[in-house]
C-alpha positions as CSV (number, residue, x, y, z in Angstrom):
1,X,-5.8,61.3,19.1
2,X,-5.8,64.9,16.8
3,X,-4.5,64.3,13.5
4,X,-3.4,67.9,12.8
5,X,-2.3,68.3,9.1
6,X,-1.4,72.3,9.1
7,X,0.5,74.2,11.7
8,X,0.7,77.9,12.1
9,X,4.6,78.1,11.8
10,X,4.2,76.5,7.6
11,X,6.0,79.2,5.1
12,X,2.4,78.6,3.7
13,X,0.4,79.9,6.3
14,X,3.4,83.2,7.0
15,X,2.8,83.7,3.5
16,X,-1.1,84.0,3.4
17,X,-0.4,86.1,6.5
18,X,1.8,88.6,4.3
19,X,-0.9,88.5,1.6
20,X,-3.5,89.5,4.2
21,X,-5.3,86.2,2.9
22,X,-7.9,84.6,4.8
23,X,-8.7,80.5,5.7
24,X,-10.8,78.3,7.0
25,X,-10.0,75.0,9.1
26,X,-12.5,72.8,10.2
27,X,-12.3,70.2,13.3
28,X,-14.3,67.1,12.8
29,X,-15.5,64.2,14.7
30,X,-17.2,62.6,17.3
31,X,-18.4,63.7,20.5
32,X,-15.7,63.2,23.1
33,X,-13.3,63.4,20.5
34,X,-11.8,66.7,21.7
35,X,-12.7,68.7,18.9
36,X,-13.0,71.4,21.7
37,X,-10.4,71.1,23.0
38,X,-8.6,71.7,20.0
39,X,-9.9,74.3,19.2
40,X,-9.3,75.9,22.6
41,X,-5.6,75.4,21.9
42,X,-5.2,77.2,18.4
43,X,-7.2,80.1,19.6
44,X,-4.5,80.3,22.7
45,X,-1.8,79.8,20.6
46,X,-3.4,82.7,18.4
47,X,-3.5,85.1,21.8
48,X,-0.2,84.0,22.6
49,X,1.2,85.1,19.2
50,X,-1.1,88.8,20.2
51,X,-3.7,88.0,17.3
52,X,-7.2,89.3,17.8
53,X,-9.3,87.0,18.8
54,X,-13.3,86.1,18.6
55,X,-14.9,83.6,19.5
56,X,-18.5,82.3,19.3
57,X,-20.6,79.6,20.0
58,X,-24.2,78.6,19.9
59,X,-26.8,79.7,22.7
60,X,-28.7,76.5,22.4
61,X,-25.5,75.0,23.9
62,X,-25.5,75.3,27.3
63,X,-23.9,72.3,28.8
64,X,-21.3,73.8,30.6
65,X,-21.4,77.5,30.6
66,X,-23.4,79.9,28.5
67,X,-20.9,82.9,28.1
68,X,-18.0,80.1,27.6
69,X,-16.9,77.0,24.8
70,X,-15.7,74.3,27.0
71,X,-14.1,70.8,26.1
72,X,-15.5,67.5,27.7
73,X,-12.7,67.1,29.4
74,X,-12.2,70.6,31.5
75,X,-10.6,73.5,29.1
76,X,-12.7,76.2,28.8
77,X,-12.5,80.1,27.0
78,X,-14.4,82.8,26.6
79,X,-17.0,83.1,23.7
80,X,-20.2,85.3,22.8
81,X,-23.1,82.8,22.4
82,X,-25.2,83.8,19.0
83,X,-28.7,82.5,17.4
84,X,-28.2,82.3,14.3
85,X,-25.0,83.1,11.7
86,X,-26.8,86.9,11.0
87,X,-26.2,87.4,14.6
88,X,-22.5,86.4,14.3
89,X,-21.5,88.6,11.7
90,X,-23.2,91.3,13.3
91,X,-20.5,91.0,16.3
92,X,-17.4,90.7,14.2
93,X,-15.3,93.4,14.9
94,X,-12.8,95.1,12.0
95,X,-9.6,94.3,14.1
96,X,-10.5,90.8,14.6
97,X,-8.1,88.3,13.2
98,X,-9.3,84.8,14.0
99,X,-12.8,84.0,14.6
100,X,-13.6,80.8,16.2
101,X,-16.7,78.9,16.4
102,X,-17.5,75.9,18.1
103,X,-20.4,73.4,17.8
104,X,-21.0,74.2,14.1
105,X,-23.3,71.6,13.3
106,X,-26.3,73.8,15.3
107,X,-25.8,76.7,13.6
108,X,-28.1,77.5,10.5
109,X,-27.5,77.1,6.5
110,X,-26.2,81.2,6.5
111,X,-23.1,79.8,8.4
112,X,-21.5,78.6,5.3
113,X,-21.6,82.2,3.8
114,X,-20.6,83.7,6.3
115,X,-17.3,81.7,7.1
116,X,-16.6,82.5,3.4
117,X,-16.7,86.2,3.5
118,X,-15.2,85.8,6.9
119,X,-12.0,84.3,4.8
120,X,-12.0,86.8,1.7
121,X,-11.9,89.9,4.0
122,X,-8.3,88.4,5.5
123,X,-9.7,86.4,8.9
124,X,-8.5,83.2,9.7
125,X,-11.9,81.5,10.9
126,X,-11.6,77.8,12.9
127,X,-14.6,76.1,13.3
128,X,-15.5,72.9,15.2
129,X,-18.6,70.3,14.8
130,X,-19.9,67.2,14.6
131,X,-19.5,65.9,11.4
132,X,-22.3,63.0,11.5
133,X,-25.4,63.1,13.5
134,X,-26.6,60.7,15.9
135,X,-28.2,58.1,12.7
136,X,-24.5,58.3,11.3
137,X,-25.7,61.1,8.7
138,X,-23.7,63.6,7.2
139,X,-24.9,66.6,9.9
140,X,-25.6,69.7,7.9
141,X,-24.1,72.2,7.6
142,X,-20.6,71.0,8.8
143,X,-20.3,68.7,4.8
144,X,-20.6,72.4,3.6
145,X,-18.3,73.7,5.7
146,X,-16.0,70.6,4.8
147,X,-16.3,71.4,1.1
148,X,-15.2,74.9,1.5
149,X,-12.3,74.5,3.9
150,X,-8.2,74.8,3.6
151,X,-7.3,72.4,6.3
152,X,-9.4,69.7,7.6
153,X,-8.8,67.8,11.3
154,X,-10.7,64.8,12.0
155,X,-10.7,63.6,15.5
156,X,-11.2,60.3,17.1
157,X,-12.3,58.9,20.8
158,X,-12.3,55.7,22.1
159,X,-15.7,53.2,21.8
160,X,-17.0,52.9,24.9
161,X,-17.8,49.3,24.0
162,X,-14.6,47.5,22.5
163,X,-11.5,50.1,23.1
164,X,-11.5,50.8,19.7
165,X,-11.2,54.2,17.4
166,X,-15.0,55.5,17.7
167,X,-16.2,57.8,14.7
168,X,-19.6,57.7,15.9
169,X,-21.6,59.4,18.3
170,X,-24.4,56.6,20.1
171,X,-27.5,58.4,21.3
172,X,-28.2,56.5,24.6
173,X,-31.4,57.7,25.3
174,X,-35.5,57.5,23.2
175,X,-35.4,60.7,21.3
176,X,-36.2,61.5,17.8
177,X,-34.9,64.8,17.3
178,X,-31.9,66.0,15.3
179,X,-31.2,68.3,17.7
180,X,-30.5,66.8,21.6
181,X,-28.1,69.0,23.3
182,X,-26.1,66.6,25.8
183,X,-22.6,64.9,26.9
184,X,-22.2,61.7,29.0
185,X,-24.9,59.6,30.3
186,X,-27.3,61.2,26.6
187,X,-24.1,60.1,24.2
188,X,-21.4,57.4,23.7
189,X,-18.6,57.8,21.6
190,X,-18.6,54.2,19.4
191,X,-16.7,52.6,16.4
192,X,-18.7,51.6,13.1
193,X,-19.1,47.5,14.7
194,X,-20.4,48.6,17.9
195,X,-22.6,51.6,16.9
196,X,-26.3,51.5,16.1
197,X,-28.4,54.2,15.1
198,X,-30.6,54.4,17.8
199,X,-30.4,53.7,21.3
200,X,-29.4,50.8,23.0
201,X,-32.5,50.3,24.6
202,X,-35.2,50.7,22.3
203,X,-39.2,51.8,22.8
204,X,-41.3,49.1,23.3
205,X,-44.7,50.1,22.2
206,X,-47.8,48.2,23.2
């Protein structure tokens, strides 16, 4: 279920647009939460309203496409994969009036700048990430990103275990690395009784 606080029809939002004011909204949660997805929908609802629109993602994510963000369950749209948040800003275009970005938690610290002066020059930036990592740790540098934001969605899925809301993302597999790119059969979607911090199935060393 989205809990979505802000919609783009508020006399607050048509007023920021007047004032050639910028924003940022962040979409948290877990994986399988459709944080994607949601995002995919206010960047076609941007398009449909004839907004210019960018949209990014990171190159280490290559699930599903490299040239596209795409939603665990299907949606997909177009986006430029980037290294780093130099790289980003380095695309944006003058015209552009929403920039979104998906997967923020991979990108590095200079993200959180550069949303910021995204915002003050007028764009409407919407980013999407995981907001814990797969111990149940804040995941930097989406708590930054948090801080800085005018609207905030958190997301839930279902655990996989118990039916229940899940908030956390279960690694299923031995890795200890921040960083493990994956969907389902690497990651379960759990709620804070049935998740652990590691994998289900732990090493057992000799």
């Amino acid at each position: 279920m989205v809990e979505e606080f802000a919609f783009d029809n508020t006399e607050e939002r048509r007023r920021d647009r007047q004032n050639d004011a910028g924003w940022i909204e962040v979409i948290v949660g877990s994986m399988f939460s459709g944080k994607s997805e949601e995002l995919i929908r206010r960047l076609r609802r941007a398009q449909i309203a004839r907004q210019k629109v960018q949209v990014f993602k990171p190159k280490i994510d290559d699930r599903y496409s490299i040239e596209q963000i795409a939603s665990h369950s299907g949606m997909t749209h177009v986006s430029n994969p980037v290294m780093t948040a130099k790289e980003l800003m380095a695309q944006i275009k003058p015209e552009t009036e929403v920039v979104g970005i998906d997967e923020g938690q991979f990108f590095d610290a200079g993200i959180v700048e550069a949303v910021n002066e995204l915002a003050n020059s007028g764009k409407r930036v919407i980013i999407a990430g995981l907001d814990q990592d797969y111990t149940g740790k804040p995941f930097e540098p989406m708590p930054q990103l948090l801080s800085i934001a005018e609207f905030i969605t958190k997301t839930h899925a279902i655990c996989v275990k118990c039916g229940a809301t899940a908030n956390y993302s279960q690694r299923t597999f031995d890795s200890e690395e921040l960083v493990e790119v994956g969907a389902s059969g690497k990651y379960e979607a759990r709620c804070r009784r049935c998740f652990v911090p590691h994998s289900d199935e732990p090493t057992v060393h000799d």
